[in-house]
VMD Tcl script that draws the C-alpha trace (Angstrom):
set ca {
  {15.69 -3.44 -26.79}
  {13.26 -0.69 -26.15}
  {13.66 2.70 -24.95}
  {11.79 2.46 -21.97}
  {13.52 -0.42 -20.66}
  {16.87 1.26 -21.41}
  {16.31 4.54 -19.71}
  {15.29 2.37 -16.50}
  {18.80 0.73 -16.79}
  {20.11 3.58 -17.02}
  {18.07 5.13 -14.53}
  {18.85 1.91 -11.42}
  {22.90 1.49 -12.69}
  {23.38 5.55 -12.34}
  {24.00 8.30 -10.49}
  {20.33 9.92 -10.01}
  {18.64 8.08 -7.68}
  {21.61 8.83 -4.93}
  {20.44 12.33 -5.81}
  {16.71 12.60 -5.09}
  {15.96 15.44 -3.69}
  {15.10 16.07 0.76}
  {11.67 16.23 0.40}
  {11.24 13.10 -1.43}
  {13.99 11.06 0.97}
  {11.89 12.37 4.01}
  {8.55 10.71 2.35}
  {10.16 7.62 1.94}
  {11.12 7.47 5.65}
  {7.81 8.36 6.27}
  {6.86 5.10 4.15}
  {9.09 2.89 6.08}
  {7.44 4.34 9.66}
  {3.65 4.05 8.11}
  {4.33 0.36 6.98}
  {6.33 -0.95 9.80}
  {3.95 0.40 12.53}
  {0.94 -0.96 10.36}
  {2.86 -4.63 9.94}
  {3.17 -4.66 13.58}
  {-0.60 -4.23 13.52}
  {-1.39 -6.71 11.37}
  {1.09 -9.80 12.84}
  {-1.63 -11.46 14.58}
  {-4.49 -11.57 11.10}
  {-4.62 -15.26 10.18}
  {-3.09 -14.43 6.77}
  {0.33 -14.13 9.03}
  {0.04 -17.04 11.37}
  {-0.99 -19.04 7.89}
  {1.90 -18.20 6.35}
  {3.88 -18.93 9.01}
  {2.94 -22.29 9.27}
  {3.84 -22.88 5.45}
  {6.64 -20.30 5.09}
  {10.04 -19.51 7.03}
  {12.48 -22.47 6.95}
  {16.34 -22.29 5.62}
  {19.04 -19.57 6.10}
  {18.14 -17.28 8.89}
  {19.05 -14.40 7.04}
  {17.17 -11.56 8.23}
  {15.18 -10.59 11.23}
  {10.93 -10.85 10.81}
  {9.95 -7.45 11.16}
  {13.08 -6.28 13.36}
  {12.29 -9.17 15.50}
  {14.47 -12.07 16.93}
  {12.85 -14.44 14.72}
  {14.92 -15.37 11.54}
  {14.33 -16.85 8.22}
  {15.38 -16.71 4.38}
  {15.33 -13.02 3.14}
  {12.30 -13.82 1.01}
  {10.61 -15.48 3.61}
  {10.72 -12.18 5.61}
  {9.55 -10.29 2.92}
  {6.88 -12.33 2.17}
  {5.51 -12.35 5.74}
  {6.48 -8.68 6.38}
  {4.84 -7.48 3.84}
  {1.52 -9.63 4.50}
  {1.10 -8.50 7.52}
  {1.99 -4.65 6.70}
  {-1.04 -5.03 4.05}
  {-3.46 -7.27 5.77}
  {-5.41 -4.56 7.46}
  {-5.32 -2.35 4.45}
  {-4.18 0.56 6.49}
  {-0.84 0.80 4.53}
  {-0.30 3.66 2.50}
  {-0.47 4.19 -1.54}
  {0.61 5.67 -4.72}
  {-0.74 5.55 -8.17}
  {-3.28 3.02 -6.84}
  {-0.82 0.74 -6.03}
  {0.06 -0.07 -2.38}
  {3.82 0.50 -2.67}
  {5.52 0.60 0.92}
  {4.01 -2.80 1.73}
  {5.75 -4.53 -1.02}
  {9.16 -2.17 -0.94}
  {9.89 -2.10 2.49}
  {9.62 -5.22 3.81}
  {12.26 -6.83 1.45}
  {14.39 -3.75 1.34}
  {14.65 -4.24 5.48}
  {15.67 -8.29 4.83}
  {18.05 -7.72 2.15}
  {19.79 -4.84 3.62}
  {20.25 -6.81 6.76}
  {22.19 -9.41 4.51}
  {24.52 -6.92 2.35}
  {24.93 -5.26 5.82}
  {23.82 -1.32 3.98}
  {23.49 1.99 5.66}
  {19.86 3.49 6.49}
  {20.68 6.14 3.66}
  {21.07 3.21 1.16}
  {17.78 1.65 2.23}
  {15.76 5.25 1.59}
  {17.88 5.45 -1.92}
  {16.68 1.96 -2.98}
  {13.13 2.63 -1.83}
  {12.99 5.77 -4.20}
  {14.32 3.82 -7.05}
  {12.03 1.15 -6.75}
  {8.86 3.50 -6.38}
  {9.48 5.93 -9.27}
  {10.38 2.79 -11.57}
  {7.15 1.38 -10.14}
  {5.68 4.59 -10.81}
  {6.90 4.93 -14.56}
  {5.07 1.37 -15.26}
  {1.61 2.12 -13.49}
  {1.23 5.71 -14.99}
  {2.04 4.33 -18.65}
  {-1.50 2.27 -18.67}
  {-4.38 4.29 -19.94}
  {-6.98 1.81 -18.64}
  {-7.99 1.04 -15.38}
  {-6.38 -2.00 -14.54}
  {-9.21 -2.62 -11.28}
  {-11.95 -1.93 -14.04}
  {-10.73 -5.16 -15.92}
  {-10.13 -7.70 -12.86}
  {-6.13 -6.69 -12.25}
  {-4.96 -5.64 -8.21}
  {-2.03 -3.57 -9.50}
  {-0.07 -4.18 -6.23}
  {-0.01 -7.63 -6.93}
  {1.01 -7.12 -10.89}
  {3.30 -4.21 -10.91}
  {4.43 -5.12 -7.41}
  {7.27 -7.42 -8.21}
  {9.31 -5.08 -10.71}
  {9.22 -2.16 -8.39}
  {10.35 -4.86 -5.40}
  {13.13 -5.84 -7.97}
  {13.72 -2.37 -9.20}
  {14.43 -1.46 -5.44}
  {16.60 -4.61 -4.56}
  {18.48 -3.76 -7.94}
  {19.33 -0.30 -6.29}
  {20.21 -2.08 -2.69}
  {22.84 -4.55 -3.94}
  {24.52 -2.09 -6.95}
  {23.81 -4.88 -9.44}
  {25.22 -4.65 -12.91}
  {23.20 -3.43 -16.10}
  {23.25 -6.77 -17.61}
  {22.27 -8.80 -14.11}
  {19.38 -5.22 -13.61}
  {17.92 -6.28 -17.27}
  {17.54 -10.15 -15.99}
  {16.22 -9.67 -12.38}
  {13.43 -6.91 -13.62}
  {12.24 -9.36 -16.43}
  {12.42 -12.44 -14.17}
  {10.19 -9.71 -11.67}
  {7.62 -9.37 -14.67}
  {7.33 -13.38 -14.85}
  {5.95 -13.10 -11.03}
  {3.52 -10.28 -11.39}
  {-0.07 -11.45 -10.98}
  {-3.32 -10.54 -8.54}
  {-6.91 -10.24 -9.03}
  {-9.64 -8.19 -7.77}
  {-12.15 -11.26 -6.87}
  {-9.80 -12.10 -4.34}
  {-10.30 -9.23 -2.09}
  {-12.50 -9.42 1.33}
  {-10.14 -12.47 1.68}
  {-6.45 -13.66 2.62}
  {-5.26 -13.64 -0.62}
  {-5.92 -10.07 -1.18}
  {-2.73 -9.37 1.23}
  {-1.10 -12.44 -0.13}
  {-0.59 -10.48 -3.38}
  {1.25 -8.01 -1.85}
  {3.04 -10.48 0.00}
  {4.21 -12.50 -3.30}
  {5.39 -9.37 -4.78}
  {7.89 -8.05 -2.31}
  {8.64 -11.83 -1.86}
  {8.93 -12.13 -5.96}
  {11.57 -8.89 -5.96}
  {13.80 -10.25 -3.79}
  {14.03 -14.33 -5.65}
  {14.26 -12.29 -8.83}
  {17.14 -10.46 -8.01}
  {18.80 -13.24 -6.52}
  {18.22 -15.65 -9.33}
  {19.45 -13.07 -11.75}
  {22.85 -12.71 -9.55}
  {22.90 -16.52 -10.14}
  {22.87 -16.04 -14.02}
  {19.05 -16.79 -14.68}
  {18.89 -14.70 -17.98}
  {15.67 -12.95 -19.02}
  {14.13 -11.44 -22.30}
  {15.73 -8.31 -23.47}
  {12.44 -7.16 -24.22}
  {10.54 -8.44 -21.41}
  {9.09 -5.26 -20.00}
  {8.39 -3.16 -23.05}
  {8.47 -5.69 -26.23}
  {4.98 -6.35 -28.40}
  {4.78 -9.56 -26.28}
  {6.17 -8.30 -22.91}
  {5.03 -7.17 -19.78}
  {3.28 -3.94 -20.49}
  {1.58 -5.00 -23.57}
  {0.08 -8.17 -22.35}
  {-1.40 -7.08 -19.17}
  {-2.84 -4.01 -20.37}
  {-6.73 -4.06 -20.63}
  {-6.87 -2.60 -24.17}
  {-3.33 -2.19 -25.37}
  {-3.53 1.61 -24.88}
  {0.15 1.21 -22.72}
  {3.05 3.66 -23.50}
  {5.57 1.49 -23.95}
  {7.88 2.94 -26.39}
  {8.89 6.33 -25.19}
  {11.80 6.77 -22.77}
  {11.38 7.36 -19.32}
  {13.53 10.76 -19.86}
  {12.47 12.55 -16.50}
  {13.04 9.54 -14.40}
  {15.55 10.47 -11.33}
  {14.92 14.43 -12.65}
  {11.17 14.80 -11.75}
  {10.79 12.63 -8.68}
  {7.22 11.76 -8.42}
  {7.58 11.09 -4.88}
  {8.30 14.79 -4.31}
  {5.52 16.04 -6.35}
  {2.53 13.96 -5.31}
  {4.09 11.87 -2.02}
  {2.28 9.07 -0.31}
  {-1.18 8.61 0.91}
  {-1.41 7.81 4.36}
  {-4.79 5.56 5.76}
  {-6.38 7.00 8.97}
  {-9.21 4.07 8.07}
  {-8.34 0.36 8.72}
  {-10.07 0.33 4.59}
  {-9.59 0.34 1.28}
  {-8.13 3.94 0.23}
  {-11.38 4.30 -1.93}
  {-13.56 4.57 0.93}
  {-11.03 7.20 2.65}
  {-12.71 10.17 1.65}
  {-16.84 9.13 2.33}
  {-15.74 8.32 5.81}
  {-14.02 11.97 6.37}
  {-17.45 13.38 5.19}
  {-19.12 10.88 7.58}
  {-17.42 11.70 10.73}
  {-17.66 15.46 9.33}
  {-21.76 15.09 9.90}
  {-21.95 13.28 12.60}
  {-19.80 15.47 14.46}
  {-21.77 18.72 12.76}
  {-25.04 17.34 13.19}
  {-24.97 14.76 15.36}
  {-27.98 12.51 13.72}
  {-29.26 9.25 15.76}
  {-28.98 6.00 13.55}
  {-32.57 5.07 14.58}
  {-33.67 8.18 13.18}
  {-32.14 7.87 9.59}
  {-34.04 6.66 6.76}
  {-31.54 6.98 3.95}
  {-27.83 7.71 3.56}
  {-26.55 8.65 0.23}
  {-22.91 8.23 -0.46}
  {-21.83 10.19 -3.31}
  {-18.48 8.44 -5.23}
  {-16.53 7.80 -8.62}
  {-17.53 5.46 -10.42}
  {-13.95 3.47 -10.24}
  {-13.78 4.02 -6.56}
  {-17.46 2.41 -5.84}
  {-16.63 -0.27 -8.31}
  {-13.13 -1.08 -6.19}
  {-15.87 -2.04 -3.29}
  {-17.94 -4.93 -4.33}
  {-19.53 -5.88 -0.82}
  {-22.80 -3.67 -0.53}
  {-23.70 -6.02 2.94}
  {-20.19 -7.62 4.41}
  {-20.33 -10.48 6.34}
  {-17.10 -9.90 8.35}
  {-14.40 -7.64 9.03}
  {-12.68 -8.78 6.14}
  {-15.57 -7.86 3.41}
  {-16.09 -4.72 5.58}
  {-12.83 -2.84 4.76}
  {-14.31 -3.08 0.88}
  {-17.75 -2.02 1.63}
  {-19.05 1.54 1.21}
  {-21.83 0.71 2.81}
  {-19.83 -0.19 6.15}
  {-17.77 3.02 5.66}
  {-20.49 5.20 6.17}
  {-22.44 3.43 8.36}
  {-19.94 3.14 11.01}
  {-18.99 6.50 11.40}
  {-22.23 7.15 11.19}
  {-22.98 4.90 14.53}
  {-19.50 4.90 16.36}
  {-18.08 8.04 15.81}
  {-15.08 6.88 14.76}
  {-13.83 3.84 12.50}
  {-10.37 2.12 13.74}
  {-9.25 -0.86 14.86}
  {-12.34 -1.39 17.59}
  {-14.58 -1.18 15.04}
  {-12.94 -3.73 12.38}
  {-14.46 -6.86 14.51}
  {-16.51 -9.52 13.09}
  {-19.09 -8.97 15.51}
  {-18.94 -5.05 15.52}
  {-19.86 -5.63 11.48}
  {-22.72 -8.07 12.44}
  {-24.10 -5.99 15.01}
  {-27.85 -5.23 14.03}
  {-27.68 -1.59 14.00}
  {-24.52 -1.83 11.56}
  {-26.56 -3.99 9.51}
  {-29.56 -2.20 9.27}
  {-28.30 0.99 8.51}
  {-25.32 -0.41 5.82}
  {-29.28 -1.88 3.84}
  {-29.92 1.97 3.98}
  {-26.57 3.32 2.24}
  {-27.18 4.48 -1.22}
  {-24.51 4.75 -3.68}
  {-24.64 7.61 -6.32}
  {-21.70 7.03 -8.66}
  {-20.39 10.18 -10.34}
  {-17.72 10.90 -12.89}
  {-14.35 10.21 -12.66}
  {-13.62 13.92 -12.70}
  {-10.36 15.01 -11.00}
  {-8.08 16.93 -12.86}
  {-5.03 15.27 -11.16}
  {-6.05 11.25 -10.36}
  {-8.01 10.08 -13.18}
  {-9.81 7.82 -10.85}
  {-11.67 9.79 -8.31}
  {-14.08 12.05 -8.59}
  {-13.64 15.79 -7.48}
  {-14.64 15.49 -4.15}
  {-17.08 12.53 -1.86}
  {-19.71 14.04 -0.40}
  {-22.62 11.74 2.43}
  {-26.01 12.90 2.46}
  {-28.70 11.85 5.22}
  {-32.42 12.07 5.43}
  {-34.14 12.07 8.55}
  {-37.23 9.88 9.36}
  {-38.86 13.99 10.33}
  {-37.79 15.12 6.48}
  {-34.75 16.44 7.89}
  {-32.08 16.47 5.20}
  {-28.53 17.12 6.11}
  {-24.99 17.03 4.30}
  {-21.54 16.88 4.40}
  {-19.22 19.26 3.23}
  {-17.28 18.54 -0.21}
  {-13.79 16.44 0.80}
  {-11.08 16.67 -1.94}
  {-8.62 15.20 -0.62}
  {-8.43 13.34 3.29}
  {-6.59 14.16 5.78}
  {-3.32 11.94 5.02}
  {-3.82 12.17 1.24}
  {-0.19 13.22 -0.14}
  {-1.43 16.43 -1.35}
  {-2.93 16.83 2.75}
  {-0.30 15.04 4.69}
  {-0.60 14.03 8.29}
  {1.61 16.33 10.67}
  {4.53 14.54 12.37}
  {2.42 14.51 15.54}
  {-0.28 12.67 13.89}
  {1.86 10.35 11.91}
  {3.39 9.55 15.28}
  {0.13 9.08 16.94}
  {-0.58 6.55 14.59}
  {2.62 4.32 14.47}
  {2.14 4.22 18.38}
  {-1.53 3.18 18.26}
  {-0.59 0.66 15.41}
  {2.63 -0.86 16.96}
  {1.00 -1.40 20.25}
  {-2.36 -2.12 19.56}
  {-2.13 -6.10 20.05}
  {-0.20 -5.95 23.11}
  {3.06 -7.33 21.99}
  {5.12 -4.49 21.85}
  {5.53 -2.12 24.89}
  {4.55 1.43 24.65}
  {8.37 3.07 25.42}
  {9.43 0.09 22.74}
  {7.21 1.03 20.09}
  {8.75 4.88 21.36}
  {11.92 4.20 20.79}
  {11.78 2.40 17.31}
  {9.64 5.32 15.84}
  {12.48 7.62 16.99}
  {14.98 5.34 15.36}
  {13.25 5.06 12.05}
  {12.76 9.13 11.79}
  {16.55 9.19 11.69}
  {16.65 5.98 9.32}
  {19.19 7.97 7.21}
  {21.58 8.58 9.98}
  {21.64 5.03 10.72}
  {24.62 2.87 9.82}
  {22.65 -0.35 8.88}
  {19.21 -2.45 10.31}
  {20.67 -3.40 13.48}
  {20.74 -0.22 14.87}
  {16.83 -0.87 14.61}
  {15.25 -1.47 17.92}
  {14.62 -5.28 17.97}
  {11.15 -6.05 18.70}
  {9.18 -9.41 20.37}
  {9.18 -12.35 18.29}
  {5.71 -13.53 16.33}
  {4.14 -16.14 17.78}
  {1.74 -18.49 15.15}
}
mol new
graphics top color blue
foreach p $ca { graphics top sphere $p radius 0.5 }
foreach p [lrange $ca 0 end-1] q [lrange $ca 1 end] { graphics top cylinder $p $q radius 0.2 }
display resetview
């Protein structure tokens, strides 16, 4: 039994994660507002109507994103959590999208073991800075050799957090996070499709039948996170995983305190976040016409471009992985949001023609803090006339952890998320974001404002 895995168990079955500190409780409920409003976004994206045709029967358990509609626990997870990731405007950590895969399950199952609001922000925080432990302990990059990290390190932070929820035992902890690690799994060649949010969606669902089938007595390896032929090891590009040393700061320096979540403005990948800040930046500084530009250079790290494999996107879909389209639209719109993430506003000719222009220069995967991002993005133009312009260096965007949105922002977004198909009223989506800033005050779920069912 290895010392990592121990000092998790010891970590989940104590005392310490009922003690993280404010700051980090008031991110979390921040991560429960981001990802509900951006689920409600996302319930009408075929990846949610498809798995609504194929998912949802047995035990209604627990309301589908807070609505009247009931199904198995996993069921809502699994749908909750596709449609919280299928726009890719949920947040992230570590490179992994965490509050699409925690949330979503930790709202089903609490609504089963009938748990207070507090509970659900304590089991969120377990279940990210376990989640966090794993993903830091790789020395590779795990999008550099095919891996989505969501979908792989998704279901033992899911389980980690459902471990937390119901106050399972050490022994029945052990099984359900090894069971977790037999359900990790997602690949980069499936994004600019459905299955790139169905990864997500299969984790949070995989937490929640892991922990369940470990209350049942499914048993698991003792060594099936940390041993030479567990979970770490084998998934690791190159074998260059810590996996022997304890996790001795775990539930002493939170890393959701430190570093917090990063917050999308951009319907896009989180790689992207940055080149479209310094987009918008010279468009609003300088005001260029697209007609007029001959070239536009997009300066990135080298993992970040390589995270965006769709240099011309054919869709919507393809676009939110596409450099090219994150430039380019700012470039022409002004703006990039939910208007512009329309199969015909990425086939429009203009988008077209100037995404052909878009040059990438990769640079070095230079910053001192995230290993996979270079110091700052910068986007360059030149002018038909000669005229070269530029964008100021961005470090880090505006809803990066380390330059979080202001309440007033964060608010402006769950309202333009939650009511941007129409489904849920304006003073609704008013009143749930009220309830979930006070998430800790609240005695369980139902004191959650219940929303409009989902239609397929």
């Amino acid at each position: 039994m290895g010392a990592l895995t121990e000092s998790v168990l010891d970590f989940l079955c104590g005392e310490l994660p009922a003690r993280a500190p404010a700051s980090a409780r008031r991110i979390a409920v921040t991560g429960f507002i981001d990802c509900i409003g951006v689920a409600l976004a996302g319930v009408d994206q075929p990846v949610v109507r498809n798995l609504l045709k194929s998912d949802g029967g047995g035990d209604p358990e627990a309301r589908l994103l807070l609505s009247g509609q009931r199904m198995p626990a996993s069921a809502a997870a699994l749908i909750g959590s596709a449609a919280a990731h299928a726009l890719d405007l949920d947040d992230y950590a570590f490179a992994n999208h965490t509050s699409a895969v925690l949330a979503p399950p930790i709202l089903a199952e609490a609504e089963v073991v009938q748990v207070s609001g507090a509970r659900m922000v304590e089991a969120y925080l377990a279940g990210f800075e376990v989640w966090s432990v794993f993903a830091r302990r790789e020395r590779d990059y795990m999008q550099g050799a095919g891996w989505h990290p969501t979908g792989v390190y998704g279901p033992v932070g899911a389980a980690a957090a459902l471990t937390r929820l119901r106050g399972l035992s050490r022994r029945e902890t052990r099984n359900a996070l090894g069971l977790a690690a037999a359900a990790g799994g997602g690949v980069m060649d499936n994004f600019g499709t459905q299955a790139k949010p169905y990864q997500a969606a299969r984790a949070a669902e995989a937490g929640v039948t892991a922990v369940r089938r470990a209350l049942a007595g499914l048993d698991a390896g003792p060594d099936a996170l940390d041993g030479a032929g567990g979970f770490l090891k084998v998934i690791s590009p190159s074998g260059r995983v810590d996996r022997a040393s304890a996790a001795s700061d775990l539930g002493r320096d939170w890393y959701m305190a430190e570093h917090g979540l990063n917050i999308k403005r951009y319907p896009i990948v989180g790689a992207a976040q940055r080149c479209v800040d310094a987009a918008l930046q010279l468009r609003t500084d300088h005001g260029p016409e697209p007609a007029a530009i001959r070239r536009v250079t997009a300066r990135i790290s080298e993992a970040h471009s390589s995270v965006m494999q769709f240099r011309l996107p054919a869709d919507a879909m393809q676009a939110k992985f596409s450099l090219e389209f994150a430039v380019a639209a700012p470039l022409i719109f002004g703006r990039l949001g939910f208007a512009e993430m329309r199969d015909d506003c990425v086939r429009r000719d203009d988008v077209q023609a100037l995404m052909r222009k878009v040059e990438r220069e990769e640079g070095p995967d230079d910053d001192p803090i995230y290993p996979v991002g270079a110091r700052h993005d910068t986007v360059g133009v030149a002018l038909d006339d000669g005229t070269a312009l530029e964008s100021a260096p961005v470090h880090r965007y505006r809803g990066h952890g380390q330059n979080p949105l202001t309440p007033d922002e964060l608010r402006a977004k769950f309202m333009d998320c939650a009511t941007v198909t129409g489904a849920v009223p304006e003073d609704v989506a008013a009143d749930l974001f009220e309830r979930l800033s006070r998430l800790e005050e609240l005695d369980g779920v139902g004191e959650l404002t219940e929303l409009p069912n989902i239609s397929v």
